[in-house]
C-alpha positions as semicolon CSV with decimal commas, in nm:
position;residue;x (nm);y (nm);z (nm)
1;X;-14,517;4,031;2,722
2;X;-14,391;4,128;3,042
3;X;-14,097;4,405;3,069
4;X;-13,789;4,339;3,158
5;X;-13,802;4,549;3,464
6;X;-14,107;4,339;3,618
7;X;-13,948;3,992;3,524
8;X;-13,889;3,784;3,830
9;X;-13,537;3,619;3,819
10;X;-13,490;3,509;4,143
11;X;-13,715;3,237;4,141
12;X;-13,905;2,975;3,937
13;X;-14,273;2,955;3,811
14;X;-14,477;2,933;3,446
15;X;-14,401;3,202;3,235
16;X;-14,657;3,313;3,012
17;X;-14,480;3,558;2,780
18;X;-14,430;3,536;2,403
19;X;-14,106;3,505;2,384
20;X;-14,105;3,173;2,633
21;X;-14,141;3,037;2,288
22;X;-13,744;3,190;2,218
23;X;-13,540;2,943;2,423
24;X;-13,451;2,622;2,358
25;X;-13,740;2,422;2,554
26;X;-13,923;2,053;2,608
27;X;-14,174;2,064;2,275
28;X;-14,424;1,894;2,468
29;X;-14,435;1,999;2,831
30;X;-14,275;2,312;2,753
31;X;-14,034;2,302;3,054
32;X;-13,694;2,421;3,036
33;X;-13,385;2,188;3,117
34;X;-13,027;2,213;3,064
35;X;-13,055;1,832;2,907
36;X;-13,202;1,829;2,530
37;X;-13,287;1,463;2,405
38;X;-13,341;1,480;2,067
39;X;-13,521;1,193;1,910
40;X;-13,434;1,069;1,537
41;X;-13,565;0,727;1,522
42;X;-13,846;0,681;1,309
43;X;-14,072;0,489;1,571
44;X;-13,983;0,733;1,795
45;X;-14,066;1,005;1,585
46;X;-14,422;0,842;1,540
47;X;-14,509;0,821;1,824
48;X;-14,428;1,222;1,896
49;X;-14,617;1,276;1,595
50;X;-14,955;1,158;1,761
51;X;-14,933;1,463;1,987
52;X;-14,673;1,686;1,845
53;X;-14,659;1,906;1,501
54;X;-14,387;1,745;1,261
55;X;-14,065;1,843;1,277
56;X;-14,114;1,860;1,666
57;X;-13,859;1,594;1,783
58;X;-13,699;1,747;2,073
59;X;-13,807;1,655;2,465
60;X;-13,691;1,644;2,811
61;X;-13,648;1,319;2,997
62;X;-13,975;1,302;3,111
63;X;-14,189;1,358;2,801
64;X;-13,938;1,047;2,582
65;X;-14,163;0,842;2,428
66;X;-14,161;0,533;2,660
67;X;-14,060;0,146;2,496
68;X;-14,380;-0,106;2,366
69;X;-14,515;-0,364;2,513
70;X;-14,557;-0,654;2,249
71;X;-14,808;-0,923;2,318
72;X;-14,585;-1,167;2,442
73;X;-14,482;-0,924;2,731
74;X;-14,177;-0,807;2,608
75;X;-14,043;-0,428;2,565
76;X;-14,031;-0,298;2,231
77;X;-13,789;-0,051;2,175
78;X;-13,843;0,289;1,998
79;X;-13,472;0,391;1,931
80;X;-13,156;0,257;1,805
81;X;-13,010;-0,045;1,939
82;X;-12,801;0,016;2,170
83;X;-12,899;0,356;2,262
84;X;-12,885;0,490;2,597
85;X;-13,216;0,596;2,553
86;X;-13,304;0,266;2,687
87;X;-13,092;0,274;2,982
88;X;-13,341;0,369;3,270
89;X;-13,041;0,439;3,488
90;X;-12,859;0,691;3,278
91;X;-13,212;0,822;3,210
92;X;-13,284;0,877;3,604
93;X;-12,938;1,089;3,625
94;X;-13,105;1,387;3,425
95;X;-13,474;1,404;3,620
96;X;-13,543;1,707;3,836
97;X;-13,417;1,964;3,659
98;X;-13,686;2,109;3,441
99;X;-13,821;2,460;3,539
100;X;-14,056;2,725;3,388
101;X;-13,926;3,035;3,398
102;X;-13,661;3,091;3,115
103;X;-13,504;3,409;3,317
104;X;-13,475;3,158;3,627
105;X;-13,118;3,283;3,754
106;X;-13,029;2,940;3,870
107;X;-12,994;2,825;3,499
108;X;-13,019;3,140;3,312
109;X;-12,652;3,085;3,226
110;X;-12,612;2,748;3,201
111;X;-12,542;2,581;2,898
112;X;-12,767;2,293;2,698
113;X;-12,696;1,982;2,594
114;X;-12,833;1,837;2,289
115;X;-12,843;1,453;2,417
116;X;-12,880;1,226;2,139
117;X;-12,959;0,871;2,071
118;X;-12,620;0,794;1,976
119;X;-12,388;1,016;2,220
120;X;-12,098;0,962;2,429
121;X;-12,053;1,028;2,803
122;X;-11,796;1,026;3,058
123;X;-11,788;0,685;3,235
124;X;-11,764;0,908;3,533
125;X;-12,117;1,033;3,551
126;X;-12,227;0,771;3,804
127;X;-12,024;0,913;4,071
128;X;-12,169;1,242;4,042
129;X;-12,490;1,145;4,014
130;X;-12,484;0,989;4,355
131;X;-12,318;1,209;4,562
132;X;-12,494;1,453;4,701
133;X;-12,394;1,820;4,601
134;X;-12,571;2,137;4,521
135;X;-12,832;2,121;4,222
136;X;-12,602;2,394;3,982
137;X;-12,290;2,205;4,099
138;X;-12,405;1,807;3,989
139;X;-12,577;2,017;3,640
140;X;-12,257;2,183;3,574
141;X;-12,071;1,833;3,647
142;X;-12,299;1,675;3,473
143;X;-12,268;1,887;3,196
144;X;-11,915;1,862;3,159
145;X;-11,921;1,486;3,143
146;X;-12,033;1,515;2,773
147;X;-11,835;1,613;2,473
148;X;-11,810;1,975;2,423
149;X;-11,976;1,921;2,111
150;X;-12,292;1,863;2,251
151;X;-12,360;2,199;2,414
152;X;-12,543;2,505;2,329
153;X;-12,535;2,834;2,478
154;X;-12,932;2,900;2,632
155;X;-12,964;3,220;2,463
156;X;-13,338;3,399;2,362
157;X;-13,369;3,383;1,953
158;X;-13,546;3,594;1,729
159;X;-13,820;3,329;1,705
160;X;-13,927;2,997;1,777
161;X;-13,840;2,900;1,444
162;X;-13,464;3,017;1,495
163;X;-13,494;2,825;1,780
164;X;-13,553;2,525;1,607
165;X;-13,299;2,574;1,344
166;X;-13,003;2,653;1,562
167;X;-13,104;2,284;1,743
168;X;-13,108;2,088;1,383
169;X;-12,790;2,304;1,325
170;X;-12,611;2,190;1,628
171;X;-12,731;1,787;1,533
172;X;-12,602;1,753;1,270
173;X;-12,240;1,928;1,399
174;X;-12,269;1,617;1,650
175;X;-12,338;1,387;1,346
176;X;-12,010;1,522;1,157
177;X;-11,842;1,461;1,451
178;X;-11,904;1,140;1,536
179;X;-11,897;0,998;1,190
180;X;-11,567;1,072;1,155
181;X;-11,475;0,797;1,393
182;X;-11,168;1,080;1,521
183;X;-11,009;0,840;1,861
184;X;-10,828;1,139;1,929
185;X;-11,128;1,351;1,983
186;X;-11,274;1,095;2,210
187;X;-10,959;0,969;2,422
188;X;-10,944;1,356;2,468
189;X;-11,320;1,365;2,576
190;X;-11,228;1,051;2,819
191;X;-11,613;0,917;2,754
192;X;-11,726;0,598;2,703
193;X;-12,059;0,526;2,396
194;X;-12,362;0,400;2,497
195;X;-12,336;0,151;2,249
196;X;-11,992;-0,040;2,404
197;X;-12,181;0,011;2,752
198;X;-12,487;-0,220;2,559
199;X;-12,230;-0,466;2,454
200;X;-12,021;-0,528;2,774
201;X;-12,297;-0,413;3,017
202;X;-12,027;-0,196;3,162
203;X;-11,861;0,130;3,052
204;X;-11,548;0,131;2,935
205;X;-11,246;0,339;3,073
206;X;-11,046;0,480;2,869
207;X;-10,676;0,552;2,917
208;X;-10,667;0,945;3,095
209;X;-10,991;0,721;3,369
210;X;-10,706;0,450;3,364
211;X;-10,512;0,743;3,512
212;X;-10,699;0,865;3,732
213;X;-10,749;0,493;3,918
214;X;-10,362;0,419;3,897
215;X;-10,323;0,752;4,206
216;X;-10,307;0,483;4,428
217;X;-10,022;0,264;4,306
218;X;-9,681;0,418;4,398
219;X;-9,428;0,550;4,172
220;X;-9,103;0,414;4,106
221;X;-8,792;0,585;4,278
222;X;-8,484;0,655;4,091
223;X;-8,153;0,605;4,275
224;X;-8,102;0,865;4,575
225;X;-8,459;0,951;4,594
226;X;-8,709;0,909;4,875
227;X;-9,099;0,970;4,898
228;X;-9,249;1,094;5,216
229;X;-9,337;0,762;5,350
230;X;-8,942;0,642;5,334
231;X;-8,822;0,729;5,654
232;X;-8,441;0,815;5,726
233;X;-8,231;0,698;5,965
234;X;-8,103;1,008;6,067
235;X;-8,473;1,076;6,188
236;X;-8,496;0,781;6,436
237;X;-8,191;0,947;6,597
238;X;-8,379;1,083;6,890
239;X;-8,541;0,793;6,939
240;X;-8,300;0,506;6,924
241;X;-8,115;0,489;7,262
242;X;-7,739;0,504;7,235
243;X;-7,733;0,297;7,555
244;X;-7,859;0,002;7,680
245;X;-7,885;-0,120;8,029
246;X;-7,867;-0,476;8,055
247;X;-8,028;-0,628;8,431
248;X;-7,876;-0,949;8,505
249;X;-8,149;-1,215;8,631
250;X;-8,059;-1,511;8,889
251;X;-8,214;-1,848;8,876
252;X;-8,360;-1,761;9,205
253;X;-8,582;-1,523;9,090
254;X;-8,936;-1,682;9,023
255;X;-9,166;-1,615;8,698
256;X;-9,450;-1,408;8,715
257;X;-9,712;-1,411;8,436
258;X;-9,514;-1,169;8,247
259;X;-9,166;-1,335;8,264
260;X;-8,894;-1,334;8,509
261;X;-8,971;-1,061;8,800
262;X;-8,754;-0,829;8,823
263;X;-8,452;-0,885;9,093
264;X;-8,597;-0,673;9,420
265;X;-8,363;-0,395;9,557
266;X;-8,181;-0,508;9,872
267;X;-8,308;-0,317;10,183
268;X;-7,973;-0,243;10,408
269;X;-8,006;-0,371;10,733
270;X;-7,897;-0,130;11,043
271;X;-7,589;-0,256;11,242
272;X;-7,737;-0,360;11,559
273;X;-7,516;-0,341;11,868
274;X;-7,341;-0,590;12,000
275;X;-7,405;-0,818;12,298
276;X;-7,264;-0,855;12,601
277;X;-7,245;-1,159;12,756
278;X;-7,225;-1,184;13,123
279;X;-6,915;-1,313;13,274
280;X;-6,770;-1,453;13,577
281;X;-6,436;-1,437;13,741
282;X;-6,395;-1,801;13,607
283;X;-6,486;-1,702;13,264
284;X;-6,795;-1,653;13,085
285;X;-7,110;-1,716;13,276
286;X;-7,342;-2,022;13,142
287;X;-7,682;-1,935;12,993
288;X;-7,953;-2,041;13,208
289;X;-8,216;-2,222;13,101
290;X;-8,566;-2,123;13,163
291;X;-8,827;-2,345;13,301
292;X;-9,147;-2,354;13,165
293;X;-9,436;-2,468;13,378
294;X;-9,427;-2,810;13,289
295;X;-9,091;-2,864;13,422
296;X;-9,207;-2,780;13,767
């Protein structure tokens, strides 16, 4: 076994020490994950049995044992009805995230989850899953969108075999707690079962998601109180003129495109000077008229 001094941490590749063997890993690719699926179902289990030792019932996504085909072309199904085992989208959220190197400092301190055939999720998890994020941000996210209940600390153990027990010791915590059918526990989880999501090809919401979509609606004002979006009049002030000019239009004026032109200013005319008329000692002198050529 390598010491701990010449242990690479800082990035991933196929560790080859004993004690690999120590943390919680995929039983048959051997690849570490912070997603568990543990498989009870008994063809399930028989089919893990072909390859695996007994008692061996614990995989990452990849390695699930994949549905029958029966010879009318139909999908058989290894696992319970209902099960999100089944659902290849919820599987799909969970691929990508298997490594080899248990002292990988990415996920050395994240948490597992012990996914079962049965379990609950947050009817959230979609919206992570698509976004695009960091890889420890959407696995933390992701992680959180299960019941506490489901998560183990990844820790080394004194043997593969403590391994093992400490995983069959956390299922059937999981199986106490669901069989208790305790609502509060799960309206305080906010997750929705994969077996409603089978029913109503939807997950449900439950009342704190309910919450979260009502944001948008606003909230009822109580006598004498505004939100920011009521404006008051004492802020139009500055902009409402306290005086308005009214332009009085004749009939005379004509109508542009936009409405009555406006009346144009009057241009004042220069006082021209006056003219003097010739006169004669009988009075004022006649005008003469001119004669144009044709008169001649």
């Amino acid at each position: 076994m390598l010491s701990s001094s010449k242990i690479r941490v800082d990035r991933d590749f196929r560790y080859t020490g004993y004690d690999g063997h120590s943390f919680i890993r995929c039983c048959l690719c051997r690849c570490y994950t912070p997603f568990v699926f543990y498989v009870v179902s008994k063809r399930a289990i028989d089919e893990l049995a072909t390859i695996l030792p007994p008692n061996h019932n614990f995989v990452c996504v990849n390695c699930l044992p994949k549905p029958k085909t029966t010879p009318g072309g139909n999908a058989l199904s290894l696992f319970q009805e209902g099960s999100l085992f089944d659902d290849e989208e919820f599987l799909s959220t969970f691929r990508g995230y298997e490594y080899y190197n248990p002292y990988y400092e990415l996920y050395s301190k994240t948490c597992r989850v012990i996914i079962t055939e049965n379990c609950c999720i947050n009817a959230n998890y979609k919206r992570f899953a698509r976004k695009p994020m960091p890889t420890i941000v959407k696995v933390r996210k992701l992680i959180d969108m299960f019941p506490a209940i489901h998560r183990m600390p990844f820790e080394k153990y004194d043997s593969m075999q403590a391994m093992h027990s400490g995983i069959r010791e956390k299922y059937r915590a999981i199986r106490r707690c669901y069989s208790t059918n305790n609502t509060e526990w799960l309206e305080n989880s906010t997750v929705s079962c994969g077996l409603d999501e089978q029913e109503s090809n939807q997950f449900s919401i439950t009342s704190r998601d309910s919450d979260l979509e009502s944001v948008v609606t606003l909230p009822l004002l109580e006598s004498g109180e505004y939100s920011e979006a009521n404006i008051g009049l004492d802020s139009l002030s500055p902009v409402i003129p306290t005086r308005v000019n009214m332009n009085r239009i004749h009939d005379s004026q004509a109508a542009g495109p936009s409405g009555l032109q406006q009346q144009q200013p009057r241009t004042q005319q220069t006082p021209s000077s006056p003219t003097i008329e010739p006169t004669t000692s009988y009075g004022p002198q006649p005008k003469r008229n001119r004669l144009s050529v044709q008169d001649i």
